[in-house]
N, C-alpha and C positions, 0 to 999 in steps of 0.2 A: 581430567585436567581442565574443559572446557568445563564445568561449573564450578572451578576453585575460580577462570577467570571471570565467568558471571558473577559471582560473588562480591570478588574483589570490583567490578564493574557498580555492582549497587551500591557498595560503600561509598567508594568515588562519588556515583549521584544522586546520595541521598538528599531526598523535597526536588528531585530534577524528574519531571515529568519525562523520561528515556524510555525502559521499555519494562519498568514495574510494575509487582502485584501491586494487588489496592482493596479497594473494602467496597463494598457494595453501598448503595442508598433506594430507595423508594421506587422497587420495578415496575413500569408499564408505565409512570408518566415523566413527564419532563421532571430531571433531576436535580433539588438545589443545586446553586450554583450554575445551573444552564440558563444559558439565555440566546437571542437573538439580535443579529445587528446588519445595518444592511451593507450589503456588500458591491457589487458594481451596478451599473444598472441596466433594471432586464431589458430585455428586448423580447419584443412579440409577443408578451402577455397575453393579449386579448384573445389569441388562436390561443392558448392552452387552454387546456382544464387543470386546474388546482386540486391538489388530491384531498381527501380529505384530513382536516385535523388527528386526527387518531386513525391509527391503523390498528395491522396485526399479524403477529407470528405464531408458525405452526413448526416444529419440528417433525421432517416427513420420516425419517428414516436416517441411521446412521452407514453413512458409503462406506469410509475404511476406517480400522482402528489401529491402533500398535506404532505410529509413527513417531520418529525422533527430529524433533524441531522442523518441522514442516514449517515452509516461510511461503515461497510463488507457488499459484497454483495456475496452469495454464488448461481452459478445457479442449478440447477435440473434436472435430468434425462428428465423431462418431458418437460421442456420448461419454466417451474415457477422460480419464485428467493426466497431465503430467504435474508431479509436485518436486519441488527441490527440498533437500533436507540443509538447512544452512551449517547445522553442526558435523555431519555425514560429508556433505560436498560431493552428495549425489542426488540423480533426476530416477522416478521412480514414475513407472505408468498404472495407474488407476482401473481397471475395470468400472467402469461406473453403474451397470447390471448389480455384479455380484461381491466389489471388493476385490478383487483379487491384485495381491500387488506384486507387480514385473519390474526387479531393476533395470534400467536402462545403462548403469555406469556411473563410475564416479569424473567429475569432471578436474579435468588434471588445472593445476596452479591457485588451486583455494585455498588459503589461508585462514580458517575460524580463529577467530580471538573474540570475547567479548562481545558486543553485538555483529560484528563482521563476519563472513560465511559467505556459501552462495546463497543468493536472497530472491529478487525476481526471476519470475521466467514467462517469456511471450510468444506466440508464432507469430511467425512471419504471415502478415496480410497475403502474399502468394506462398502460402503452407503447402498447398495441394499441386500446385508445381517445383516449388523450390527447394521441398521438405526441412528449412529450418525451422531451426525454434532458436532464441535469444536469451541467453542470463547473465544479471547483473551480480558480479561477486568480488569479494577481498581477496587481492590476492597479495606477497610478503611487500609489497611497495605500494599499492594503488587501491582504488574502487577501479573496475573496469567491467567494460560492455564485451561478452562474444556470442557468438552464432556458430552454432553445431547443426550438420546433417542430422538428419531422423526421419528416415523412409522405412516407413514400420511395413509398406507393401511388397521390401525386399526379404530375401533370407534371414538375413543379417540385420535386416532393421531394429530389432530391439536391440542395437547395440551404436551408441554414439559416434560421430563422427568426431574427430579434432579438431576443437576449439578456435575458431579464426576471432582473434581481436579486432574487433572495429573501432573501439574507443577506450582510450587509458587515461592515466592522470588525474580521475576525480581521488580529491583527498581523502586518505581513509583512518582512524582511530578508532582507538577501544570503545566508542558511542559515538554514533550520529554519523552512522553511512550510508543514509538514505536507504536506496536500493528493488525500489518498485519502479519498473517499466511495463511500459503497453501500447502499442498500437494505435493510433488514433481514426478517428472517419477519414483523415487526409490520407492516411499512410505510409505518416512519419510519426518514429520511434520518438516517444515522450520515456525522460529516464526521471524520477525525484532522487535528489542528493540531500547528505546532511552536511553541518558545515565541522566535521570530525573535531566537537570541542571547541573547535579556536575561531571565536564569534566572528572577528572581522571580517572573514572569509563572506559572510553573507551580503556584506554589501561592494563585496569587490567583484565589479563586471567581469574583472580579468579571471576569475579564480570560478573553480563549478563547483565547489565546495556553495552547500546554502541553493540551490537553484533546483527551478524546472529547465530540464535541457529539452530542447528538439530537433531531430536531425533525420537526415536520412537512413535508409536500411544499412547503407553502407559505410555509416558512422560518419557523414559529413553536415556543415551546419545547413539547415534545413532551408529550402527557397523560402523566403518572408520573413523571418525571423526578425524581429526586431532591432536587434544590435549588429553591424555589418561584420559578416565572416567570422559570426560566434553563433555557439550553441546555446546561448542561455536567452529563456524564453519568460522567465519571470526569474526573480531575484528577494534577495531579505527572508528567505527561509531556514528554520532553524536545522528539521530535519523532515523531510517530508516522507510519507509512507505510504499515501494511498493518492488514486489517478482513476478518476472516471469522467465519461460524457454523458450526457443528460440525451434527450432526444431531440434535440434541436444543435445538437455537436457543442454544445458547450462544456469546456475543461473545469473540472473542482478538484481539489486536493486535499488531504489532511495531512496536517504536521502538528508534531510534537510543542507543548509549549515547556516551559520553564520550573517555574512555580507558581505562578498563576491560572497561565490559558492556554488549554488544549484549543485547537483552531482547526474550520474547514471555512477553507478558501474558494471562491469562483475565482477563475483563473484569466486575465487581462495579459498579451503580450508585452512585456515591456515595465508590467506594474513592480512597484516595490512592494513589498509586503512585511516591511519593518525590522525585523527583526537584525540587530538586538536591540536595536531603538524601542523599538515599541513589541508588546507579546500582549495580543489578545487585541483588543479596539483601542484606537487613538483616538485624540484630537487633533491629531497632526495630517494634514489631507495632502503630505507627501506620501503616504503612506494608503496603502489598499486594505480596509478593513475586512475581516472574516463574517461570512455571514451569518455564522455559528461558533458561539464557543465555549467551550465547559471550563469548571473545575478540572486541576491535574485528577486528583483523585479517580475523577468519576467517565474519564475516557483513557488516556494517552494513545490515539487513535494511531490503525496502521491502515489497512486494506478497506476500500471501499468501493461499493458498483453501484448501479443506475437502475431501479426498477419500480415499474408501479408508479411511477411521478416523485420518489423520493431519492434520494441518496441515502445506501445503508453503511455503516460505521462500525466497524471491528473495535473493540478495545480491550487492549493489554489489560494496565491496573486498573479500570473501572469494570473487564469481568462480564460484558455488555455487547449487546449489538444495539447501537444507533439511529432511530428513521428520523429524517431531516423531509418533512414535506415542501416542496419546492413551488415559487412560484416566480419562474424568470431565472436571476438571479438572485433572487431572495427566499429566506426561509418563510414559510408561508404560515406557519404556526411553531410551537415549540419542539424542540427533540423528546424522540419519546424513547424510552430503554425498552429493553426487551432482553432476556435471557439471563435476566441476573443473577449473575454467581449461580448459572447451574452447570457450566462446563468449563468454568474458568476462564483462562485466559479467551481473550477470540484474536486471530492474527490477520488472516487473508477473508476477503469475502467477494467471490465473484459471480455473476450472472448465470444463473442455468438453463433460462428458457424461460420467458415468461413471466410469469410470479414466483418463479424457483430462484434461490440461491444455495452455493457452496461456499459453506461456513469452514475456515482450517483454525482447530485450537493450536493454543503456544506454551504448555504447561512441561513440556522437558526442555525448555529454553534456559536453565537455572533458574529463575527467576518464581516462576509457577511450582503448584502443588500436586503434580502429577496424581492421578488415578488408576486402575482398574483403566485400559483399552485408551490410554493418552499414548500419545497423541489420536485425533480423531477427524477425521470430514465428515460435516452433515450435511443433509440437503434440507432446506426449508421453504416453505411456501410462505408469501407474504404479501400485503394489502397497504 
């Protein structure tokens, strides 16, 4: 049932940059149609080092294989991952050694439809005393934020606690429910929403449809927050999917464009970021330009993390993993592809250590051309 509604989902948005396959172009360098643009302005330049123009990826090793619509992946103190399966509407613990995969449970009030499901998953910044973890998922009315026990030190640990909601009401539709959260250096909960289909949502303060929200652990609107006694932390987003910091705590996002411009955004309190006004760079300086931005084709980015001086960049129908060398907030040279069209989709990609990341494909999403051991986590080393 859920890939007769994927199906039915890509008809809908077909030339809509959502969460399609795509075709590959010209791997290892910057891809027609990529370009750069600047986007807020850096601060503290001078103290960095600039990475260089061109890097590089290595595929180290495949962690686990056999998974069905793997969407958050949350790593572990230990070395292990937790992954949420969005079409399943279960959390599943990783061995990070050897592969081995431990369900933890299915988490009760998930509703999959179309790109909705359960989608992110975070721990809590006090993990090692509070033992939660965080997921953002569809449920038959809402997007909504909860938090579950998970004391894997108890008997009972591999087994979920009950779902406590901290936050409901983000708008949810068959495309564009956001759905990546993460922790920030502050240590307050950053959520990306999409604005489910019905654009005006993104420039209405009042609505979390279209926004970065930020707020407390306990789902309240966060101290500083821009807008008085609300969560929304940036605005004019179509669908945002990916949330990382740089090493100097600066926020960047990726969201979905249209038919035009896939976009990754530096992240300003309080900035508009156009959309549906504007998708991709403006001349309209109401608006906060992307500091990067592709062709639909050649990203429709989801998941991204921080390493090596760059931002790296998952993408759906471009097939691709992303490096964005940085400098400030600006891109410091062009985007360069990497991994093209050899594992399909890419969905999640977070930090492993170092110069390691965890790469999660998307290829039993409907949308993708599953394989031989799809779904799959890699770990890769990169420059």
């Amino acid at each position: 049932m859920t890939a007769v509604l994927a199906a039915a989902a890509l008809l809908l948005t077909a030339g809509c940059s959502s969460d399609d396959g795509g075709s590959p172009s010209d791997g290892g360098a910057a891809a027609p149609g990529s370009t750069t643009a600047s986007g807020a302005s850096p601060t503290g330049q001078t103290a960095e080092e600039t990475p260089p123009a061109k890097g590089s990826v290595k595929v180290v090793r495949t962690v686990a294989e056999g998974l069905n619509t793997p969407w958050g992946l949350a790593p572990l103190p230990d070395g292990d991952l937790l992954v949420s399966s969005r079409d399943e509407a279960t959390i599943t613990r990783i061995d990070g050694e050897t592969g081995k995969k431990t369900e933890l449970g299915e988490v009760p009030g998930v509703s999959p439809a179309g790109e909705g499901g359960l989608m992110g998953l975070a721990l809590s910044p006090d993990h090692a005393s509070d033992h939660m973890i965080y997921a953002y998922f569809t449920s038959a009315s809402d997007n909504r934020i909860v938090r579950m026990l998970y004391d894997e030190q108890k008997p009972s640990g591999r087994q979920l606690g009950a779902p406590d909601t901290i936050f409901r009401g983000i708008p949810k539709g068959f495309i564009h429910n956001g759905g990546r959260i993460a922790f920030g250096p502050d240590k307050m909960l950053y959520a990306g929403t999409g604005e489910s289909g019905d654009t005006g949502l993104s420039q209405d303060k009042e609505s979390t449809g279209g926004k970065i929200l930020r707020m407390t652990p306990e789902g309240e609107p966060a101290p500083g927050n821009p807008f008085p006694d609300s969560p929304v932390y940036s605005y004019g987003h179509r669908n945002v999917q990916g949330l990382a910091w740089d090493s100097k705590q600066r926020l960047f996002a990726a969201e979905f464009g249209q038919d035009t411009w896939d976009e990754l955004n530096a992240i300003k309190p309080g900035d508009n970021y156009g959309w549906p006004e504007a998708e991709g760079k403006s001349d309209n300086a109401e608006y906060h330009n992307p500091l990067a931005q592709w062709g639909t084709d050649d990203a429709s980015p989801s998941g991204i993390a921080y390493a090596e001086g760059s931002i790296w960049m998952a993408g759906l129908k471009g097939e691709r993993l992303w490096r964005i060398p940085l400098n400030g907030t600006e891109a410091s040279a062009d985007p360069q592809a990497f991994l093209e069209g050899e594992y399909g989709r890419l969905r999640t990609v977070v930090p492993a250590g170092g110069d390691k990341l965890w790469v999660a494909t998307s290829n039993t999403d409907g949308r993708g051309s599953p394989e031989d051991g799809d779904d799959r986590i890699l770990e890769v080393r990169v420059t």
